[in-house]
C-alpha positions as CSV (number, residue, x, y, z in Angstrom):
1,X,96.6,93.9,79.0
2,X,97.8,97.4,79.1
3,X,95.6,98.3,82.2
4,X,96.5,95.1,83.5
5,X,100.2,96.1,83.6
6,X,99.6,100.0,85.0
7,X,97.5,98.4,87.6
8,X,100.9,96.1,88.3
9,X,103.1,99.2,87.9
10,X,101.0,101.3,90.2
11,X,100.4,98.9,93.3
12,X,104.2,98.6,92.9
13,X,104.8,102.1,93.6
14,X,102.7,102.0,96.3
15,X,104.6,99.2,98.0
16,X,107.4,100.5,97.2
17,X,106.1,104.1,99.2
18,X,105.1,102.3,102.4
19,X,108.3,100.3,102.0
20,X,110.1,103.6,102.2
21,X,107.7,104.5,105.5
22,X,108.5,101.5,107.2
23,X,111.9,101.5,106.7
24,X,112.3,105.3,107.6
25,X,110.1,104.5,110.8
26,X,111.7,101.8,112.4
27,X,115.2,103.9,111.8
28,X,113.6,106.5,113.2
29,X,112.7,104.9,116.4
30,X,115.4,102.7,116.8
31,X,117.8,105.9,117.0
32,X,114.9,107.7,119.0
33,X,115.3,105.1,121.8
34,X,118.9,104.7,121.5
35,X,118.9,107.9,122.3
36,X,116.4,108.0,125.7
37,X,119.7,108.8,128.0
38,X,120.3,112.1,126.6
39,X,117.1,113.5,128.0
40,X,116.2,111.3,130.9
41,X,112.4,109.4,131.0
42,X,111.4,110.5,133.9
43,X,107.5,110.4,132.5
44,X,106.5,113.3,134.6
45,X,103.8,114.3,132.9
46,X,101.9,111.0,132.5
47,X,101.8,110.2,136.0
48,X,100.2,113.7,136.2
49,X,97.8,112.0,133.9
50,X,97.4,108.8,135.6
51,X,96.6,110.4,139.2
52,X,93.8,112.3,137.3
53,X,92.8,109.5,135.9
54,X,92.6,107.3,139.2
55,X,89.9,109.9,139.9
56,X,88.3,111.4,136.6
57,X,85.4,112.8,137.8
58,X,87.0,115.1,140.1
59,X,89.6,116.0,137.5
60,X,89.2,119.8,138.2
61,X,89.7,119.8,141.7
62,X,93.9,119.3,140.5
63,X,95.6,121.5,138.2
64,X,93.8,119.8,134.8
65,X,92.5,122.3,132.8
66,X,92.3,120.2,129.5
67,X,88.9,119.1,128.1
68,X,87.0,116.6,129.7
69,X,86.9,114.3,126.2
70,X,91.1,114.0,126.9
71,X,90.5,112.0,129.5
72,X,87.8,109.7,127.8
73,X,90.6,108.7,125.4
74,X,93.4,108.6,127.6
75,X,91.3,106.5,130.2
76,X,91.8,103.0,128.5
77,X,95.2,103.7,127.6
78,X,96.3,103.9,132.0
79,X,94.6,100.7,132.3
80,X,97.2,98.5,129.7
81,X,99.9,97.1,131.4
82,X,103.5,99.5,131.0
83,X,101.3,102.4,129.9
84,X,104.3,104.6,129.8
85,X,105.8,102.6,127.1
86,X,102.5,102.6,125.1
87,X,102.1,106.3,125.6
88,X,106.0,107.0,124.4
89,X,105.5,104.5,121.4
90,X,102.1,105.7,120.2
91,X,103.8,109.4,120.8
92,X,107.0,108.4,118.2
93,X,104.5,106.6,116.0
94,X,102.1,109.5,115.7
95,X,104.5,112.2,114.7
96,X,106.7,109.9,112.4
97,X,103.0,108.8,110.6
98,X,102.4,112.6,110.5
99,X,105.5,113.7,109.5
100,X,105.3,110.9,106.5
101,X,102.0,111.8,105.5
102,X,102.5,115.3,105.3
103,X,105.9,114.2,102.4
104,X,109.0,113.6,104.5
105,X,111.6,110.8,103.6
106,X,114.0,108.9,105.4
107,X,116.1,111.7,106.4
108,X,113.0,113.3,107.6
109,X,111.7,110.8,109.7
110,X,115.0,110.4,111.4
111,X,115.6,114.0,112.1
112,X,112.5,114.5,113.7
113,X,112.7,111.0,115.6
114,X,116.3,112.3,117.2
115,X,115.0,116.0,117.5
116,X,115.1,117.2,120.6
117,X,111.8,118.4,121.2
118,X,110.3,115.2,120.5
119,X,112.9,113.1,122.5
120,X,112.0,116.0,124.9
121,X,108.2,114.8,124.7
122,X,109.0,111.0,125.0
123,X,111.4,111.4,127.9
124,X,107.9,113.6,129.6
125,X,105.1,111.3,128.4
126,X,102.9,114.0,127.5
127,X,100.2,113.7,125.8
128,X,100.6,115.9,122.4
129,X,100.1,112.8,120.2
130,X,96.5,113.6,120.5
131,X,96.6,116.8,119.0
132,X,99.1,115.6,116.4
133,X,96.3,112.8,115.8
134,X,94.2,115.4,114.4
135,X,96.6,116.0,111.6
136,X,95.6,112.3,110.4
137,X,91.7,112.6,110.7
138,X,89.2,114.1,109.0
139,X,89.2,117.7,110.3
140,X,85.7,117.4,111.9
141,X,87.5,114.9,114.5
142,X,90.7,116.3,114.1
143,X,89.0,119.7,115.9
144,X,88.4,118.4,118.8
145,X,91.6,116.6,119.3
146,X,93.3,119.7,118.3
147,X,91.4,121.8,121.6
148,X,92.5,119.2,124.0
149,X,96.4,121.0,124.0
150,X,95.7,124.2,121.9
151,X,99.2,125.6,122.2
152,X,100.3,122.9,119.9
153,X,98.7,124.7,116.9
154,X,95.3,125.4,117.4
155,X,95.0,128.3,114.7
156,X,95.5,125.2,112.1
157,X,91.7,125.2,112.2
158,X,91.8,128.4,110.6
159,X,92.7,126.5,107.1
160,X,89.9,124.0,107.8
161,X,87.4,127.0,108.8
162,X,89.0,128.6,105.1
163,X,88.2,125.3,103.4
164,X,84.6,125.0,104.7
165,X,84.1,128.5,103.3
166,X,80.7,129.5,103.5
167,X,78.6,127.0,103.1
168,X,76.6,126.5,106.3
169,X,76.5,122.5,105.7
170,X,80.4,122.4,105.9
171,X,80.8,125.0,108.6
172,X,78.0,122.3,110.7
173,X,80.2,119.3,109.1
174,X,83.1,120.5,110.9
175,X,82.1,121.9,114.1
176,X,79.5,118.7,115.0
177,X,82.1,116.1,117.1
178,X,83.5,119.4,118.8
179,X,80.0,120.5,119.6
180,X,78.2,117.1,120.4
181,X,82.0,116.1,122.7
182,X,81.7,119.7,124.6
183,X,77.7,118.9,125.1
184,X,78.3,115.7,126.4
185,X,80.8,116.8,128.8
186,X,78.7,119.7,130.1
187,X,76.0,116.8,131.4
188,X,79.5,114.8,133.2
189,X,81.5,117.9,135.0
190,X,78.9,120.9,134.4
191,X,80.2,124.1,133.5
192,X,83.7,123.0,133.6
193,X,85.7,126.1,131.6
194,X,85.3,128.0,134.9
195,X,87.5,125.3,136.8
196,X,89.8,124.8,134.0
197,X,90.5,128.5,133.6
198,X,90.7,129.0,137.5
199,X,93.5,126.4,137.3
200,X,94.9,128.0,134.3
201,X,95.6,131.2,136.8
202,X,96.7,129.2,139.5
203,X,99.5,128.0,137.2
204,X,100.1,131.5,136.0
205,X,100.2,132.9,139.9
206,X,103.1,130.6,140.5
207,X,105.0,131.5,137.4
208,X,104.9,128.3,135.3
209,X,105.3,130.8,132.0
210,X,108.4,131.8,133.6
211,X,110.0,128.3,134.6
212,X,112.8,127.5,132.6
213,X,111.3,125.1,129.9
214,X,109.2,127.8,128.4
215,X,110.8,128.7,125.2
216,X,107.9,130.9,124.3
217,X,108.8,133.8,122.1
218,X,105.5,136.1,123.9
219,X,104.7,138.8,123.3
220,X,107.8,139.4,120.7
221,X,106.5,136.8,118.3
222,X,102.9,138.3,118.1
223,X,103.4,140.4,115.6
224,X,105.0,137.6,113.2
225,X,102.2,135.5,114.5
226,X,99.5,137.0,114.0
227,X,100.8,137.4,110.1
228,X,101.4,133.7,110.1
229,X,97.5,133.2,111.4
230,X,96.5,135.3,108.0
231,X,98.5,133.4,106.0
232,X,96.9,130.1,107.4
233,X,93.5,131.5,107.0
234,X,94.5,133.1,103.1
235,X,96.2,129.7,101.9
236,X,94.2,127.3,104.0
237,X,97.5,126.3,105.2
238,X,98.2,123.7,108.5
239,X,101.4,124.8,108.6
240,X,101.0,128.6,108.7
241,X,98.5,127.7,111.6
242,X,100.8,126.0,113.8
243,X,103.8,128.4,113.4
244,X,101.0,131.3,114.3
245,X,99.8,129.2,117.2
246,X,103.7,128.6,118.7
247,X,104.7,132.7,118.0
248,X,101.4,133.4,120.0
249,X,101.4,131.3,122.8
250,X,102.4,132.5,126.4
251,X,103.6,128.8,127.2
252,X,105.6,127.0,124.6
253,X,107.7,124.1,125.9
254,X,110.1,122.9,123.9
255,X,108.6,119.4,123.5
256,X,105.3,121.2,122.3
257,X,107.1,122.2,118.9
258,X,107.0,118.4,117.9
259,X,104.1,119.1,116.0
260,X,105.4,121.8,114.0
261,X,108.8,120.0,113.1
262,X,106.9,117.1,111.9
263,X,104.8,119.6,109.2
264,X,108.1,121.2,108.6
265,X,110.3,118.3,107.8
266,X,107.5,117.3,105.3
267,X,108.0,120.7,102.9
268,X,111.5,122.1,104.0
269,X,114.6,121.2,102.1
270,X,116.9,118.9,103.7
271,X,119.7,121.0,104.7
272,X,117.0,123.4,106.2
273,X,115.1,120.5,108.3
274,X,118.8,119.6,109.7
275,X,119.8,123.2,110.5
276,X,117.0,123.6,112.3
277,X,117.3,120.0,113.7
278,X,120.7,121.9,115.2
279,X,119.1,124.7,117.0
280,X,116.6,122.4,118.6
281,X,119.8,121.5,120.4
282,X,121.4,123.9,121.0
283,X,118.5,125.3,122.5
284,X,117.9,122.3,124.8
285,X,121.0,122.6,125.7
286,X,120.9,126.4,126.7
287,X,117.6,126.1,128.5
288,X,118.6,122.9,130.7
289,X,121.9,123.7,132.2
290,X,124.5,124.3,129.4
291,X,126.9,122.5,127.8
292,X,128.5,120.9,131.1
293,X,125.5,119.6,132.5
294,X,124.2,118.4,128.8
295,X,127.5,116.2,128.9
296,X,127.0,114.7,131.8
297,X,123.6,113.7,131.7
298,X,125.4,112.3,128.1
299,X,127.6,110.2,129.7
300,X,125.4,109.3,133.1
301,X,127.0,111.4,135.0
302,X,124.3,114.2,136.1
């Protein structure tokens, strides 16, 4: 009888957990799309995507420079009908699941839904929900999910690397999908690192880390980072990894700190998730034409 009734007591809780989620979520994107005007959906960087994609096997001859296994996913995703939409939901659904899973409540889930940098990312269509994705695998498939954009946080994988430790059979665990994916795209495009990184300095040669919607902190933030990337490997912390990653990284948009305000709404304080939540917008605001030209692409106007 007694374990009859903790059994009743427990599933309760649970409900009443996922309850919470659902609730939170659907707030959270409800005030997410209400608020699509204040940055524009212009989906820029999917139909970057879905050009490639027309095309996959000569996916090197543009300006891609992602692995080949991104475009494997992505591929059956440009085939649905209104891919854009599915692309923008599946990004808000991603990061709110990430951002619940990793402790945020309500208030969480809505700051992060009406953050700018994630409003940022849905306005672009860009494809950081995959990365994020890794945050809700195993880390043996979250790996190679996490290389496809590595500027998102890519020295995460220190705290998986700390938590195999040094047992060969977790090491191989971990580093299998990665190998066996890069393998199997070696036989499709050859050796394709040479054309991604040769479009890596094209991009570089005509300043795209200087455009204006790079709010990396390089080389400044390498110091800090590079204690943040020992603190992820000495703690086995996520977190650490993905603060290390956005310090170290030459290119930073503002939409690629999603991630990281979706780990950081789950362990900050509220007041400290909202204050940041503020400087999001202030600096969207200051990167993309100032307070005049953030009011009238407000109001329609711009």
């Amino acid at each position: 009888m007694e374990g009859t009734l903790h059994t009743t007591t427990t599933t309760e809780t649970e409900w009443r957990g996922w309850r919470g989620w659902l609730a939170g979520a659907a707030l959270a994107l409800a005030l997410a799309l209400a608020l699509e005007r204040l940055v524009g959906f212009a989906a820029v960087d999917w139909r970057f995507y879905q050009d490639i994609l027309a095309q996959p096997l000569r996916a090197y001859e543009y300006d891609y420079f992602n692995p080949p296994w991104a475009l494997w996913l992505l591929a059956p995703l440009a085939r649905l009908p209104y891919s854009t939409g599915w692309v923008r939901l599946l990004t808000l659904l991603t990061f709110v699941t990430v951002a619940r899973k990793r402790g945020a409540d309500g208030a969480g889930l809505i700051l992060l839904a009406t953050s700018a940098p994630l409003l940022f990312l849905v306005a672009n269509a860009n494809i950081d929900f995959l990365p994020a994705l890794a945050f809700l695998l195993a880390p043996a498939w979250g790996l190679p999910l996490l290389l496809i954009k590595p500027q998102t946080g890519v020295f995460a994988a220190l705290a998986w690397l700390r938590r195999a430790g040094r047992d060969w059979r977790g090491l191989a665990r971990l580093l299998a999908p990665t190998l066996a994916l890069f393998a199997a795209s070696l036989l499709v495009y050859g050796w394709w690192l040479d054309d991604a990184l040769r479009n890596i300095r094209t991009m570089q040669s005509v300043g795209l880390p200087q455009v204006g919607w790079n709010t990396s902190v390089f080389p400044w933030g390498v110091p800090l980072g590079l204690y943040f990337a020992w603190r992820a490997w000495r703690q086995a912390d996520e977190f650490h990894g993905v603060t290390a990653t956005l310090l170290l990284s030459p290119y930073t948009p503002l939409y690629s700190m999603s991630l990281w305000y979706a780990l950081f709404v789950g362990r900050a304080r509220r007041w400290a998730a909202a204050l940041v939540w503020v400087c999001f917008w202030l600096i969207y605001v200051w990167h993309y034409g100032g307070v005049g030209a953030f009011l009238l692409r407000t109001w329609g106007l711009g």
